[in-house]
C-alpha positions in Angstrom: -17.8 -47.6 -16.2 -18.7 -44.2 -18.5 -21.9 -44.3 -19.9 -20.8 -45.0 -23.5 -18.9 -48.7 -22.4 -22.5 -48.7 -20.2 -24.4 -48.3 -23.1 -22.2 -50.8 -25.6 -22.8 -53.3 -22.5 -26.2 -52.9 -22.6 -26.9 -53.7 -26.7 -24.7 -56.5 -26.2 -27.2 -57.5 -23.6 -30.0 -57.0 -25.7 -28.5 -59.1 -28.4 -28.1 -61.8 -26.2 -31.6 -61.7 -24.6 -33.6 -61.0 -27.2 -31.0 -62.3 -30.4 -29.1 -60.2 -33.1 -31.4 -60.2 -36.0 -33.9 -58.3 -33.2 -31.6 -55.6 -32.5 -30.0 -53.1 -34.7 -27.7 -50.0 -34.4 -27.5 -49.3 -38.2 -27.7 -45.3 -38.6 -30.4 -45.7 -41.3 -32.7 -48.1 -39.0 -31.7 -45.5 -36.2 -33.1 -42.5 -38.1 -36.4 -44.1 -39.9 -37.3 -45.0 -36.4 -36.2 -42.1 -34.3 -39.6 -40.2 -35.2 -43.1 -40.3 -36.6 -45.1 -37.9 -38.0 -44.7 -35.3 -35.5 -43.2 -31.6 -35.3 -39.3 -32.6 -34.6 -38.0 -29.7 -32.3 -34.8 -31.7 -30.6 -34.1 -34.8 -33.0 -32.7 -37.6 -30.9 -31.2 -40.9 -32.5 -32.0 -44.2 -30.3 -28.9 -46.4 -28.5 -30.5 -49.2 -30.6 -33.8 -50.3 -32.4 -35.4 -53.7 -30.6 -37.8 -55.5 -32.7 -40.0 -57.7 -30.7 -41.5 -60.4 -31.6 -42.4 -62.3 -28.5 -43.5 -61.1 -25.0 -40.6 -62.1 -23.6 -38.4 -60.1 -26.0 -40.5 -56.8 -24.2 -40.0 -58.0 -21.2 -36.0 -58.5 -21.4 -35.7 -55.1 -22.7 -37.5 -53.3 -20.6 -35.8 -55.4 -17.6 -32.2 -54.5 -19.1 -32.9 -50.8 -20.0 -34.7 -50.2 -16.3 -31.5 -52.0 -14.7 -29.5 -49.5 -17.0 -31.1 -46.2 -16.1 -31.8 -46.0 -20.1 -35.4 -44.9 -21.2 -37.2 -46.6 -23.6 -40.1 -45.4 -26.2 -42.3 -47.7 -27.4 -43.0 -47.8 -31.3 -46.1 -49.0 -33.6 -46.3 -48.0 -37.0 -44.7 -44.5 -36.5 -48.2 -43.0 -37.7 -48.5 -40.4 -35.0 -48.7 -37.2 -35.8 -48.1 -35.6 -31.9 -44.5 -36.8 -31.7 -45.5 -39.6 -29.1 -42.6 -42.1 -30.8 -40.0 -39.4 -30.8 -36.5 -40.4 -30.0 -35.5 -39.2 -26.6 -31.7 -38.8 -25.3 -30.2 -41.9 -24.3 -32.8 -44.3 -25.1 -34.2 -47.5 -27.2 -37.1 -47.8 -29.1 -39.2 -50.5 -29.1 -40.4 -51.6 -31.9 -43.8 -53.6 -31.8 -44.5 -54.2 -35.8 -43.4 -58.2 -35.9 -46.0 -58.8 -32.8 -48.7 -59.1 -35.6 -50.5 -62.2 -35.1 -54.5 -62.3 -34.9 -54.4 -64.6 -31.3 -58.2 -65.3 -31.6 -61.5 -64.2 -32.8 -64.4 -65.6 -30.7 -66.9 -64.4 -33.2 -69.9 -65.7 -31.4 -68.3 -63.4 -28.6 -68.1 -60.3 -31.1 -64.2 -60.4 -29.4 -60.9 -60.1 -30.8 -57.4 -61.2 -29.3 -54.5 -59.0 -30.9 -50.6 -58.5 -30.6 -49.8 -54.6 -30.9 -48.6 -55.2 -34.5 -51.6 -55.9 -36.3 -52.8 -53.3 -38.7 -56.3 -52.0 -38.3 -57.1 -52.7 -42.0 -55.8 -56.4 -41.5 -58.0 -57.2 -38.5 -60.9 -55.5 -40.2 -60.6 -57.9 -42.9 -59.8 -61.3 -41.0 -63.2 -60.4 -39.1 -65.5 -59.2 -41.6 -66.0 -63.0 -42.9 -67.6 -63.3 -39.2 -70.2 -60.0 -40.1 -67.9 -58.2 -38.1 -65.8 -55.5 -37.9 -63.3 -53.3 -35.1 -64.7 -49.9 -35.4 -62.0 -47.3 -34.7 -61.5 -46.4 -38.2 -58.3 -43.7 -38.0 -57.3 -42.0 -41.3 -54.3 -44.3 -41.2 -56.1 -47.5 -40.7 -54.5 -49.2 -43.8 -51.0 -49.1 -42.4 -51.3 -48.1 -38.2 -51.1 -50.5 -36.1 -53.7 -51.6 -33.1 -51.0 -51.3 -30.3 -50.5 -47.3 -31.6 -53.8 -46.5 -31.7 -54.1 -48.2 -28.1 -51.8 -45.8 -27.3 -53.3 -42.8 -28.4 -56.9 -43.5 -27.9 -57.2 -43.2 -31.9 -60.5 -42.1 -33.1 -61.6 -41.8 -36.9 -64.2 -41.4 -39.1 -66.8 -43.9 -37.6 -66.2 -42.2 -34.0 -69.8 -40.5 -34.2 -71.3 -43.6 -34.1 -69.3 -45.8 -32.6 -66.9 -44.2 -30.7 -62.9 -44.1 -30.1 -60.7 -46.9 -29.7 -61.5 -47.0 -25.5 -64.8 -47.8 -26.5 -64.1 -51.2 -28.0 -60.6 -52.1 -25.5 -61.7 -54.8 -23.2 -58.7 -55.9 -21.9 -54.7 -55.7 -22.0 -51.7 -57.3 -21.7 -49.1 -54.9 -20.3 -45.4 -55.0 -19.5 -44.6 -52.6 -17.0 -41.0 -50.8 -16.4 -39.1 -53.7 -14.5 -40.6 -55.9 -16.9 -43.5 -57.3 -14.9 -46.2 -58.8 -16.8 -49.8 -57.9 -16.4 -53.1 -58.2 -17.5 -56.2 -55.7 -16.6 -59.8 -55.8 -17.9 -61.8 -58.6 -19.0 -63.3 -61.0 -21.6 -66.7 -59.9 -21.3 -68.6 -56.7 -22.4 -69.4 -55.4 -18.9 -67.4 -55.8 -15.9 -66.8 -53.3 -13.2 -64.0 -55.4 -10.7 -61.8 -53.0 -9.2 -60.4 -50.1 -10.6 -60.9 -49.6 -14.7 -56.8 -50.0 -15.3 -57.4 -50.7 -18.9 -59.6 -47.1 -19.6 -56.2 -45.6 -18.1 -53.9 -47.4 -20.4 -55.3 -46.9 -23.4 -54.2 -43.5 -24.7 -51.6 -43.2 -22.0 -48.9 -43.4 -25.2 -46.5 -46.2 -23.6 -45.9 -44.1 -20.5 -47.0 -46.8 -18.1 -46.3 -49.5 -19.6 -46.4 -51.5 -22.7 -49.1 -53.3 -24.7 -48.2 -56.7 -25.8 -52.3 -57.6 -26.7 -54.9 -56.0 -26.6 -58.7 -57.7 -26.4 -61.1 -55.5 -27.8 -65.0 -55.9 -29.1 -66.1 -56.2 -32.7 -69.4 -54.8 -33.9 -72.0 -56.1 -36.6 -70.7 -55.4 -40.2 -73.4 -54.1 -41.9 -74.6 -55.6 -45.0 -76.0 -52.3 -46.0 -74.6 -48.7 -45.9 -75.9 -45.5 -48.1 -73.6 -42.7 -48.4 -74.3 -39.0 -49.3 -72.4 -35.7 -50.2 -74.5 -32.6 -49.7 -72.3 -29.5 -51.2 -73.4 -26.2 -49.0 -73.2 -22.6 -50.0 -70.5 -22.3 -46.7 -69.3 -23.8 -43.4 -72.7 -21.9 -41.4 -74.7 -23.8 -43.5 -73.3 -27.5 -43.7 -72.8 -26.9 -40.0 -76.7 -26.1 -39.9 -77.1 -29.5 -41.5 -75.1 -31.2 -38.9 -77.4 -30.0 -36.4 -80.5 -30.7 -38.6 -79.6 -34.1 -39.1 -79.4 -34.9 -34.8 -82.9 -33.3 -35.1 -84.3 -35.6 -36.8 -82.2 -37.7 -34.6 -80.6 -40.2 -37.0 -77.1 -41.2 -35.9 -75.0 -41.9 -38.7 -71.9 -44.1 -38.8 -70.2 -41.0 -40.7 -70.8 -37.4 -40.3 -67.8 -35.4 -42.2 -67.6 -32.0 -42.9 -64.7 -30.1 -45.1 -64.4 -26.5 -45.5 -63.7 -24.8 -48.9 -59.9 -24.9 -48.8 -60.0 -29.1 -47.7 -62.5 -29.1 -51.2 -59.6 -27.3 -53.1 -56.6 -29.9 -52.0 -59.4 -32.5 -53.2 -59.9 -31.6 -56.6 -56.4 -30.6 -57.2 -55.5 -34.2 -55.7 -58.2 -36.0 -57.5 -59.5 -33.6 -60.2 -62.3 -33.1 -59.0 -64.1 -30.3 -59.0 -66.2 -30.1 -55.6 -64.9 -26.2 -55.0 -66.4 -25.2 -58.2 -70.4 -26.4 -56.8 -70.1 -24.7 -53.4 -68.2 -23.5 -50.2 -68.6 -26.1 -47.7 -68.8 -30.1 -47.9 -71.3 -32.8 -45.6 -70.1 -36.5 -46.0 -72.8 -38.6 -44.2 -72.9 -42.4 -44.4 -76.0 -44.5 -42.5 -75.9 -48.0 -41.6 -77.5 -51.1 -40.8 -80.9 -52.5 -41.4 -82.5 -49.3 -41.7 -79.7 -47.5 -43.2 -82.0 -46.4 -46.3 -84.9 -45.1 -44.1 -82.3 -42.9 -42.0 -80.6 -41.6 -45.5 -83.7 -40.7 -46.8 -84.7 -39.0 -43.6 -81.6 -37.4 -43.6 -81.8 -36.3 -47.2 -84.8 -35.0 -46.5 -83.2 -32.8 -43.8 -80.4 -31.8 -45.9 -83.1 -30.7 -49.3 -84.7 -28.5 -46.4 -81.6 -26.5 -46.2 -81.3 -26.1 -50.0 -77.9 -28.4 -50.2 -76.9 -30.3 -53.8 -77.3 -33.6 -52.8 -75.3 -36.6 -54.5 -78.3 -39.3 -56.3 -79.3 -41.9 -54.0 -77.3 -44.6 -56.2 -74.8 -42.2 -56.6 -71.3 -44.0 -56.3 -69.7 -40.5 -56.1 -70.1 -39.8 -52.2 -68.7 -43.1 -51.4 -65.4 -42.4 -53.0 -65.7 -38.8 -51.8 -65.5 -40.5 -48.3 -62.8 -42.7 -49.4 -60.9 -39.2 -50.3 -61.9 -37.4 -47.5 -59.9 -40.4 -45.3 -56.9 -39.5 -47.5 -57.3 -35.8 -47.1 -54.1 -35.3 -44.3 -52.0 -32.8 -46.5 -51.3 -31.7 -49.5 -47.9 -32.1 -50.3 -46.7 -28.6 -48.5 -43.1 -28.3 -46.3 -44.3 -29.0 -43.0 -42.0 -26.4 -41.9 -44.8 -23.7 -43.2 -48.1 -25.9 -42.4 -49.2 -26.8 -38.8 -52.6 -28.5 -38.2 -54.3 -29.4 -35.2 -56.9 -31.8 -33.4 -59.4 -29.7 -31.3 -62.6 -31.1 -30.1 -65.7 -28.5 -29.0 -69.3 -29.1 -27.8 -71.2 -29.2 -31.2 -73.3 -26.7 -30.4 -70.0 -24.3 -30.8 -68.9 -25.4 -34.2 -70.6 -23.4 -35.8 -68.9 -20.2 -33.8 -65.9 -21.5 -33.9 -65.3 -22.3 -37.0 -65.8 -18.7 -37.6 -63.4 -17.7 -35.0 -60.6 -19.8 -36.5 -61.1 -17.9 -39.7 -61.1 -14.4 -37.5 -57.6 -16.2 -36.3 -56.3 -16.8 -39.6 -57.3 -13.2 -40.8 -55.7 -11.8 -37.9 -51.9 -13.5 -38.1 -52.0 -13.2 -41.6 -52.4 -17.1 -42.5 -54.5 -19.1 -44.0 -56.6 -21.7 -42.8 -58.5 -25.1 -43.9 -60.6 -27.3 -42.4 -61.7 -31.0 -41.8 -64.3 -31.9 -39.4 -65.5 -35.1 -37.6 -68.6 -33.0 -37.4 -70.6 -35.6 -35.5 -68.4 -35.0 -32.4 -67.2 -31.7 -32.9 -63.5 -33.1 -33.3 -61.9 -30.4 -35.7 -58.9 -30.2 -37.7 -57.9 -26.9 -38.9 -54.9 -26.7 -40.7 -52.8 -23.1 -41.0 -50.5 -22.7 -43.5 -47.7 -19.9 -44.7 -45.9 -19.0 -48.2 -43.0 -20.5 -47.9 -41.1 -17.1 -48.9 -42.2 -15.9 -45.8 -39.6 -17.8 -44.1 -39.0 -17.3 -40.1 -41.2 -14.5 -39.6 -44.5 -16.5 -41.3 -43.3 -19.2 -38.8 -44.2 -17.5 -36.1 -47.2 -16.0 -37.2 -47.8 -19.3 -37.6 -47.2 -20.6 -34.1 -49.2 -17.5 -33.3 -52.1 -18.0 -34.6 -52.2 -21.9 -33.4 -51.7 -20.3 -29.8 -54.5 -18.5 -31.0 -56.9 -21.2 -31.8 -56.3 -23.5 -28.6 -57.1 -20.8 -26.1 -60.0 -20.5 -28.3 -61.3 -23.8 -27.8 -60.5 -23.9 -24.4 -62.6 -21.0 -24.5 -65.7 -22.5 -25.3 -65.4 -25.5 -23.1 -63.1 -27.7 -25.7 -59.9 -29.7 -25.3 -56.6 -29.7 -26.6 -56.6 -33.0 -28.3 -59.5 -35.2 -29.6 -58.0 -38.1 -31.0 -54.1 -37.5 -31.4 -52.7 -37.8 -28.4 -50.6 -35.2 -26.7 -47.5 -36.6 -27.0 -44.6 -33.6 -27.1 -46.0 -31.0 -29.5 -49.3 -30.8 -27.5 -47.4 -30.3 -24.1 -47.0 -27.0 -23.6 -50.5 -26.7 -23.9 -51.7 -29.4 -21.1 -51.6 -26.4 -18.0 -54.1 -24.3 -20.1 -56.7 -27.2 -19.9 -56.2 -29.2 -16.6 -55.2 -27.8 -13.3 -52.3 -27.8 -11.3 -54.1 -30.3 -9.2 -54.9 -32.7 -12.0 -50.9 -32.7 -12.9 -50.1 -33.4 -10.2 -52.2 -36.5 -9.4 -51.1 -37.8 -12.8 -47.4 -37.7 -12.4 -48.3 -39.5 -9.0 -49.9 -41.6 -11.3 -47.2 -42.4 -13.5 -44.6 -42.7 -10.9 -46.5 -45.8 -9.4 -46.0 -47.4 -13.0 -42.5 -46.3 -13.6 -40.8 -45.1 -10.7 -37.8 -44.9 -12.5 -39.4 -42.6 -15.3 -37.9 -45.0 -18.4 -41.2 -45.4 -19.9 -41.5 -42.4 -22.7 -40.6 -39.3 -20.8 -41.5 -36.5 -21.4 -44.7 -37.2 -23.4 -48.3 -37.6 -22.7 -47.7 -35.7 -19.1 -46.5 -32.9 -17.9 
């Protein structure tokens, strides 16, 4: 049997397994699922698309496409921005949007049970009735989906406070390559039985296996939040008030800076006029029951350092948060625009940031940038004329070189929150040893000895 009348046998397995309206070889559902957000350097088109909607459904596909020697690549919302959900050759995708049922919410439990196709935004609101809410926040939350940011460890803007999405996973259901059901972690807040399985899943990006429900801890919603928008002369200076504000050591749920170029895509977006009051941008948001005492210290802080500071009743920093969230691009070819997801030790921001403008200077591009400043998780953004075609490409690519070493440099990593995936690759030898690699292909191969499960991403 060639591969292609092994392949046609295998969707007419699938359809039989898992039914018709669950599998589909239309080119259009083919190519609006082939990808997410991700540089495209090879552009693949799945064998098939399988929506699942039940466990089973995973587990028949995964059974059928291991039997077949056909990889598969698990898919949430396509949100990524790393190429996790690319489209590899020969292969299905996996499509985990209809598992979006809320299972359970033990609120006197602060837990959650959820299929991978709830949105973020959905669960956030079926809790906060409860004074709850699930704190990994991405700047996607509206439309991502729980299972992706399972898979990517997704942080977002609440990370400072709270922490990324590991910090609030307590437990998973997983199907693994031959279609073996599992379940790791635990119910409760603390446990420690065994090996931490779960901690290794989550951001593994469907390489071991796949999540078919996740339970994961809620936090207190707070009844009380103040927001406030200090505009700084410059970057050194707002990044001063970062560091003056763990001085005084409050901890706010939000700590955001944005660089003079990220305040220009604002007002042009919004009509604003933030670039016309100063060079650099703090977004700070407190909470809880002493959220006004820890603004007002923070304030405070912030006057110190001569920063414009939004009124205390001022609605204008929390819709300034609400853009800053929305703030991924500006409407540029992608072709000509490459941004990035480096995290530093905070006490380097501040020298970095600088360097990434020494960068930009250097290749002859420009350069913008976003900050979860609270954790030192950057995201600068380079960007070309588009008239400078090939050549501003790779000055480009360049320059991006340019800025991982740099972190690396100064005792960062490659990736904060995205995930790897396949754009962030090449760069996984520069950060971990040959050692390290090693151990984690062992790793995988105990998971998926057949290597179905998302090749060629996450790993080297």
């Amino acid at each position: 049997m060639n591969l292609q009348t092994a392949d046609a046998a295998l969707i007419d397995d699938l359809v039989q397994h898992v039914g018709e309206e669950a599998v589909s070889i239309d080119p259009k559902v083919l190519l609006s699922n082939s990808h997410d957000f991700g540089k495209i350097v090879d552009h693949q088109l799945p064998l098939a698309v399988v929506f699942a909607e039940r466990v089973e459904d995973v587990q028949a596909t995964l059974r059928l496409a291991s039997a077949a020697g056909v990889s598969v690549v698990p898919r949430g919302a396509g949100t990524g921005v790393s190429g996790g959900a690319h489209a590899v050759p020969r292969c299905i995708v996996l499509s985990l949007e209809r598992m979006n049922r809320i299972l359970e919410i033990r609120a006197e439990d602060e837990v959650a049970v959820v299929q991978p196709g709830v949105i973020n935004a959905e669960l956030n609101h079926a809790v906060a009735k409860h004074g709850l809410m699930y704190a990994p926040d991405p700047a996607s939350y509206k439309v991502s989906t729980i299972g992706g940011n399972v898979a990517t460890n997704a942080g977002g803007l609440r990370c400072a406070k709270y922490g990324v999405t590991t910090d609030s996973v307590l437990g998973l259901d997983v199907v693994l390559a031959d279609g073996t059901l599992i379940s790791t972690g635990r119910n409760t807040f603390k446990g420690v039985a065994g090996y931490d399985l779960t901690s290794l899943l989550v951001g593994s990006e469907g390489t071991l296996g796949v999540v078919v429900s996740a339970t994961v801890r809620l936090r207190y919603l707070s009844a009380k939040t103040c927001s406030i928008a200090a505009v700084f002369t410059d970057v050194v200076q707002a990044a001063a008030g970062v560091m003056a504000i763990a001085g005084v050591r409050v901890q706010p749920a939000i700590l955001e800076l944005l660089d003079i170029g990220t305040m220009r895509v604002l007002d042009a977006t919004y009509g604003s006029d933030l670039s016309a009051r100063g060079g650099a941008l703090l977004l700070v948001r407190t909470d809880g029951h002493g959220a006004e005492i820890e603004a007002g210290i923070v304030r405070s802080a912030l006057e110190n350092l001569g920063a414009q500071l939004s009124g205390a009743e001022d609605e204008e920093a929390v819709r300034l948060i609400e853009m800053r969230r929305a703030s991924r691009g500006d409407g540029q070819d992608d072709k000509y625009r490459v941004g990035e997801d480096i995290a530093v030790p905070r006490s380097a921001m501040v020298e970095y940031m600088g360097t990434l403008d020494m960068i930009a200077a250097r290749n002859h591009v420009m350069v913008r940038i976003v900050a979860h400043a609270g954790d030192g998780n950057l995201h600068p953004t380079f960007w070309v004329d588009p008239d400078d075609g090939s050549e501003g490409v790779a000055r480009l690519d360049a320059a991006l070189d340019e800025s991982i070493r740099a972190a690396l440099d100064v005792g960062g990593t490659i990736t904060g929150e995205h995930g790897v995936g396949t754009v962030k690759r090449e760069w996984l030898a520069w950060e971990q040893s040959a050692e390290v690699l090693e151990l984690q292909r062992k790793i995988k191969a105990v998971f998926d000895p057949e290597g179905i499960l998302n090749p060629g991403k996450a790993i080297l």
